[in-house]
N, C-alpha and C positions, 0 to 999 in steps of 0.2 A: 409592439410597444408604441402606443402613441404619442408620447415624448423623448424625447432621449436623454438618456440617462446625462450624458454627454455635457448640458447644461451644468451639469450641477457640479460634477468631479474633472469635468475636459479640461478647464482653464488649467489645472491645478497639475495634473500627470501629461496632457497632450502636448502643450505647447511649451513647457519650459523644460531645456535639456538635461538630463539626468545627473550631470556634475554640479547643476544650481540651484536643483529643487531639491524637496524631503521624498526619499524613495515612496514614501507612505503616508497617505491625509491621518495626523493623527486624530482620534477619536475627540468628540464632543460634548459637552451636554446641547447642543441643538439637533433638537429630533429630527430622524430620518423618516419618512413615512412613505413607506411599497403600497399602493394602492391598488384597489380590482385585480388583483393577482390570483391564480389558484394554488392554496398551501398543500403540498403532502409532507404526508411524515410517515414515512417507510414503515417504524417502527409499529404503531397502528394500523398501519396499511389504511389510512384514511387520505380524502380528496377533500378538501373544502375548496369551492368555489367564492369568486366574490370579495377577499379577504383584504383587510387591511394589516400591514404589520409597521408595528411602530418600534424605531432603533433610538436608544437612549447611550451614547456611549460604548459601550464592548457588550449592549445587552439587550434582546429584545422586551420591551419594555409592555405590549399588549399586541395581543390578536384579536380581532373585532371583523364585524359582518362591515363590507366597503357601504353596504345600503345607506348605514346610518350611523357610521362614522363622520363624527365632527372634527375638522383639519387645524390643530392647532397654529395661530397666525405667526409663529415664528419658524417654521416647519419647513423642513425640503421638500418633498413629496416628488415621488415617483409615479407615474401613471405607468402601470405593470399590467393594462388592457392585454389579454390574449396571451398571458406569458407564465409560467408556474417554477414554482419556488420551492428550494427543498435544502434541506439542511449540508452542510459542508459537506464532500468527502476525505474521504480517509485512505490511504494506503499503508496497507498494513504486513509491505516486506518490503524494504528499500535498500540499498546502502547508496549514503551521499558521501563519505568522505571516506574511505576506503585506499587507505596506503595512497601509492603514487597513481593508480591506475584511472584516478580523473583529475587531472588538474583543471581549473577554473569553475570545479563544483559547487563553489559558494556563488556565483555568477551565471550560474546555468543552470544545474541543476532545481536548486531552489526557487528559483524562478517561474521555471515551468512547469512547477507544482501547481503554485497560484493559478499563474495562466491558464489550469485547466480546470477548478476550484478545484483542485485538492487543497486542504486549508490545515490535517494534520497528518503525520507519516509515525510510523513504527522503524526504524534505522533498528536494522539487525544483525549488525555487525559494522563497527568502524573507526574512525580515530578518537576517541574521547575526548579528550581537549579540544580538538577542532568545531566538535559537534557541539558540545557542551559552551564553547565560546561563540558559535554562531545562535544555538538558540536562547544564549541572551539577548544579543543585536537583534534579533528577529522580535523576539517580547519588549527591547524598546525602542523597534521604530528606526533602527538604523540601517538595517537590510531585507530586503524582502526575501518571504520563505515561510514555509508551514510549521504551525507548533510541532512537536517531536518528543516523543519517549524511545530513550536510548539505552542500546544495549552495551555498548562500547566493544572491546573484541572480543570475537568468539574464540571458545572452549574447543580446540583439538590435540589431534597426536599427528606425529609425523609421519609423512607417506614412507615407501620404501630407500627413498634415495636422500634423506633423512631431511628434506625441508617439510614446510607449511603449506599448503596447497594455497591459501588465500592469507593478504594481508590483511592485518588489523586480526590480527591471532594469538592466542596465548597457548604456549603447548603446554598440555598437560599428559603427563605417563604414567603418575600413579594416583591412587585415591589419595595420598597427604597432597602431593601437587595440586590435583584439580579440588580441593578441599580450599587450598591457601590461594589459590585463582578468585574464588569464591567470593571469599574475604576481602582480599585486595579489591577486586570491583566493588564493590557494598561499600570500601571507606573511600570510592573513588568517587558514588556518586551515584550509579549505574541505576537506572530502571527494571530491569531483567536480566536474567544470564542466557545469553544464546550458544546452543550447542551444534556442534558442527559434528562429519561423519567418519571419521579417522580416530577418534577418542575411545580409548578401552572402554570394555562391559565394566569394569571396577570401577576406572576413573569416571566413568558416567553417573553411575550407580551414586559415586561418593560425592560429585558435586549436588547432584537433584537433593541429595539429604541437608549437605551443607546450605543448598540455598531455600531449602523452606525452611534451614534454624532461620537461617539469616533475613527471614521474610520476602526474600526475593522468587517471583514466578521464574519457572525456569521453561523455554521455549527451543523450538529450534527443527532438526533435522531427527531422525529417527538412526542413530549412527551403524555402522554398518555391522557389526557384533552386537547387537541388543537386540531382541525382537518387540515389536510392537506392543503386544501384551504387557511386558515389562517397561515399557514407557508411560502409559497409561496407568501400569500400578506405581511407578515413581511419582505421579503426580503431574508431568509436563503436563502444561498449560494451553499449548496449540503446537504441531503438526505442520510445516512447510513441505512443498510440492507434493502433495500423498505419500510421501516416505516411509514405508513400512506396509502399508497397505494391500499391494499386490501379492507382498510377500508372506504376509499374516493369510491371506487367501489361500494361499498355493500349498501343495500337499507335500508340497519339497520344500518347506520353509527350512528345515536344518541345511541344507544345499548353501541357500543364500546368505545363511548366517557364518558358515565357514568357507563363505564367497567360491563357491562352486558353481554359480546359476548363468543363466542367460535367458533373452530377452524370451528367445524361442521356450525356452521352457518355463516363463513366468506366466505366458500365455496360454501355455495348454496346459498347466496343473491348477486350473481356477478352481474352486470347491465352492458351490453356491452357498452348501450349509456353512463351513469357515467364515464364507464374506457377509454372511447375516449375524452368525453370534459378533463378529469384529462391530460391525455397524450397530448394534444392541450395548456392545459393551464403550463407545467410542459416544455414542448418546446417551448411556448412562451417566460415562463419567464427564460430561459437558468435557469432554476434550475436543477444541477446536481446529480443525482441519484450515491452512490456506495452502488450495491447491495451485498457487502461481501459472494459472494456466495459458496465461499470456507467454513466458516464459517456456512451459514446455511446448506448446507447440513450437514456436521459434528452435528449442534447441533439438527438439525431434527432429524436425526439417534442416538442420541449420544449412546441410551441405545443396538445399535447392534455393538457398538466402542469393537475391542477386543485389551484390554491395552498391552497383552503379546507379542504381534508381530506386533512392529509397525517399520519398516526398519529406521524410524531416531529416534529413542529411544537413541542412542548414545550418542546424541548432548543433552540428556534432564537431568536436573539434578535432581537428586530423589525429594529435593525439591518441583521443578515443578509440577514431575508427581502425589506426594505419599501426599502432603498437599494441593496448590495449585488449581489444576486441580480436584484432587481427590472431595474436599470441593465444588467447583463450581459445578462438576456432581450431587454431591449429594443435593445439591442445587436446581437445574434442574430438577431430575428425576420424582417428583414426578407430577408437573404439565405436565409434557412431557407425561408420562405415561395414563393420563387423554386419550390420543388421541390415538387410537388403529392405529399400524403402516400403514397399508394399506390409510389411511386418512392420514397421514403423508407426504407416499409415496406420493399422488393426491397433498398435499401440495406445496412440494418440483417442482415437474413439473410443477405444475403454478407460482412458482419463477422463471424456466424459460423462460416458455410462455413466462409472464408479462415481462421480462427483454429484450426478442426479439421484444416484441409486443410495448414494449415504445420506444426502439430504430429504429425500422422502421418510429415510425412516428416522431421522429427529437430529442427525448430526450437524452441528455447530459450525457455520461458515464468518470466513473474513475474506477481505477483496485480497488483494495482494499482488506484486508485479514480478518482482527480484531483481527493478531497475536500478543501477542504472548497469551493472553487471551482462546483464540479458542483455545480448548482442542488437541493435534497434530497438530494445525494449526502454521505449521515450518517456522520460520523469514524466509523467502527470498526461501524456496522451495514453498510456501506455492502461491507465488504469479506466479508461473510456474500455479500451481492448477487453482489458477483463469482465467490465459488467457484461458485456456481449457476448463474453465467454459462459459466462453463470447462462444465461438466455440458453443458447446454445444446448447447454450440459440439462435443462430440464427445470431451469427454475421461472417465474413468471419474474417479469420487470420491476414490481413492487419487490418481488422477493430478494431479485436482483442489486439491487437499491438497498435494501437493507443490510448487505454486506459491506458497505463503506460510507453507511450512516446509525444507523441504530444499532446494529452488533458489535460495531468499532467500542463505541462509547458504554456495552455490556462489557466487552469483556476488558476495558479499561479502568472500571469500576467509576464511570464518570456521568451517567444518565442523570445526576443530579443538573447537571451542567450545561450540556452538548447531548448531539443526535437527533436533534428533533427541533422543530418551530414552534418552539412555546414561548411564553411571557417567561422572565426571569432567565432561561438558558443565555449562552451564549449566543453573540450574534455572528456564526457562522454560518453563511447562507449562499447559497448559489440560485440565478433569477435563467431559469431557460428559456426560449425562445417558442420551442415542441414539446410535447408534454411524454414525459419518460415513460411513461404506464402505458401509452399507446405503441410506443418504440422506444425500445432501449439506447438508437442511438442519438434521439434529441438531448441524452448529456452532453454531447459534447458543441451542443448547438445556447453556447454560455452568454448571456448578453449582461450581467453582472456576478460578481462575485465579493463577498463580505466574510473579510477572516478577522474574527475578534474585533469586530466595528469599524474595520477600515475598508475604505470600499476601494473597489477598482470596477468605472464602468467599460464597456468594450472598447474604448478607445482607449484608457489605460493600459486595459489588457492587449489590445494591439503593439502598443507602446512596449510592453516588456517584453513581447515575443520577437520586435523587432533589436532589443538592445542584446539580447540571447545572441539572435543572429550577428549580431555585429560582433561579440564580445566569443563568438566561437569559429567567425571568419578571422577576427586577430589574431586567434591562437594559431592558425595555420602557416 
């Protein structure tokens, strides 16, 4: 970039301390104009070189050849020489506010969404009011953080020793309960009903029904008494971490459904012809897989995680690390340990097989993390990890890229809107420094970021990375 951004938004975020400034430049009518930038737009899988994009407010206003584009005289203008520009990302499994298990999530979490453009999130599972009262502040201007569709709590049953596995839960035990769960979320507000995997084959069965009366998508886990097949014929809407998958494969799927299975035997009853009618029926029914794969690797390995040198430890508030996280490993460990790592490993590589091998034949992806949960699994770095993951599992970088900009906004029903760098859409925009289609990992190589017209250039964004750090060193 042959100017810096710096000029134009520095005075405004760099230099005035965060208790005296507005977290956020609010938007304007004085045009913004990126110039000589190269635009993609995942969604088309197009490259325009050259381009001018002109910001009006919270809205990109035109896209024009930089040739012979004329700069209107009251204009900011960015000279975006050498730099390419691509529509917001999206994470699309999070939970921000999640019982007690993060405290100062509104100050961190959120934050480091932006800071890495992520600019909307899918919260799939969490405290309603918290969320619902944050992403008002956020839409006017009084707290930084990503727009948000929320699930509020998720739909389970109680484990054996008669708690909730997770908070921000609502137990359900029979189909009238998870019925009137249903209900209660839809006058509470709720975006979707996220299902979790302790919930009966009934009560499952009974909310999917209640929540297509009720209009609501219903998403989630593939719970541990249903099978696959019968998720897909209820209508779910998307598919977290592969859940059901392996098991829909495997020629011992009644085993795993009366929880008789093991890892060992998940692996050696694969049935190629099973896993192709599954992938045929899973692309038929546009049901969308986010296979969190940032997250499983992490918790596959978790017992070779070394807690002392983790380069964003910064941003973590002891908290998180020392009860939180700590409590959930230990949690973990001992079932994990059941599987001797080398079977782990063969695990983890058939997550990405299977992830390349459903997407070749037409199945439906989203990015997704299962931050901030996912032990070092980092709001908003966290989802760099992923695209690199998709790479990895067999998809090309364009395609990559489409998981947390253009398929976000399909399966939100928001393409009118968002996911692309058009005229009229929103202006949520991310300006890179490398070009992503050459390498997946110049995402994270960010030198602006535009969430609904407000900018943050990299000295902003240094700025909020550094107030994280401070505001997660306090909490220790």
């Amino acid at each position: 970039m042959r100017v810096p951004v710096f000029w134009v938004f520095g005075v405004i975020f760099g230099l005035v301390p965060m208790h005296a400034r507005p977290v956020q430049q609010k938007t304007t009518a004085t045009p913004i104009v990126i110039t000589h930038v190269t635009v993609i737009n995942p969604g088309t899988s197009s490259v325009l070189p050259n381009r001018t994009v002109v910001i009006i407010g919270d809205r990109i206003a035109s896209l024009s050849d930089a040739a012979t584009f004329q700069t209107p005289k009251n204009a900011r203008v960015i000279d975006a020489t050498g730099n390419f520009l691509i529509p917001g990302l999206w994470d699309m499994h999070v939970h921000s506010a999640f019982g007690d298990w993060f405290p100062g999530g509104r100050d961190i979490i959120l934050p480091l969404f932006i800071a890495n453009g992520v600019i909307g999130v899918r919260d799939m599972g969490g405290d309603l009011p918290v969320l619902q009262q944050w992403r008002k502040e956020i839409a006017d201007g009084r707290i930084i953080g990503p727009r948000m569709v929320i699930s509020g709590p998720m739909l389970d049953g109680y484990l054996p020793d008669g708690k909730l596995r997770f908070p921000s839960s609502i137990p359900v035990t029979t189909p009238a309960s998870a019925a009137a769960a249903v209900d209660t979320l839809k006058a509470q507000g709720v975006d979707f009903i996220k299902i979790q995997s302790v919930i009966s084959h009934d009560a499952y069965l009974a909310a999917a029904t209640e929540a297509h009366k009720q209009g609501l998508p219903i998403v989630g886990h593939v719970p541990d008494r249903v099978r696959i097949k019968e998720v897909v014929e209820a209508g779910q809407k998307s598919i977290e971490h592969l859940m059901g998958i392996f098991e829909g494969c495997s020629t011992e799927e009644d085993k795993f459904i009366k929880g008789e299975g093991n890892l060992k035997l998940l692996l050696t009853t694969q049935d190629q012809q099973r896993c192709d009618a599954l992938a045929q029926l899973l692309a038929h029914s546009h049901t969308w897989q986010v296979p969190t794969l940032a997250w499983q690797r992490g918790g596959t390995f978790l017992d070779q995680l070394d807690w002392k040198h983790q380069p964003l430890d910064k941003y973590v508030p002891a908290y998180w690390r020392d009860v939180t996280w700590r409590r959930f490993n230990d949690q973990m460990m001992p079932d994990l340990l059941h599987d001797p790592l080398p079977l782990r490993q063969d695990y983890f590589a058939r997550n990405l097989q299977m992830v390349g091998a459903l997407h070749h034949a037409g199945v439906l992806f989203l990015a997704g993390t299962d931050t901030a949960p996912g032990i070092y699994v980092m709001p908003g770095f966290s989802l760099h990890d992923e695209l690199a993951n998709f790479v990895e599992a067999g998809f090309t970088p364009m395609e990559a890229l489409q998981t947390a900009t253009s398929n976000p906004a399909k399966f939100l029903g928001t393409e009118a809107n968002s996911g692309s760098v058009e005229p009229g859409k929103i202006a949520d925009l991310v300006l890179l420094r490398g070009n992503p289609i050459e390498d997946i990992q110049n995402t994270r190589k960010i030198e602006l970021v535009v969430a609904a017209g407000r900018f943050f250039d990299r000295a902003a964004l240094d700025q909020l990375l550094m107030e994280v750090e401070a505001t997660a060193k306090r909490m220790k």
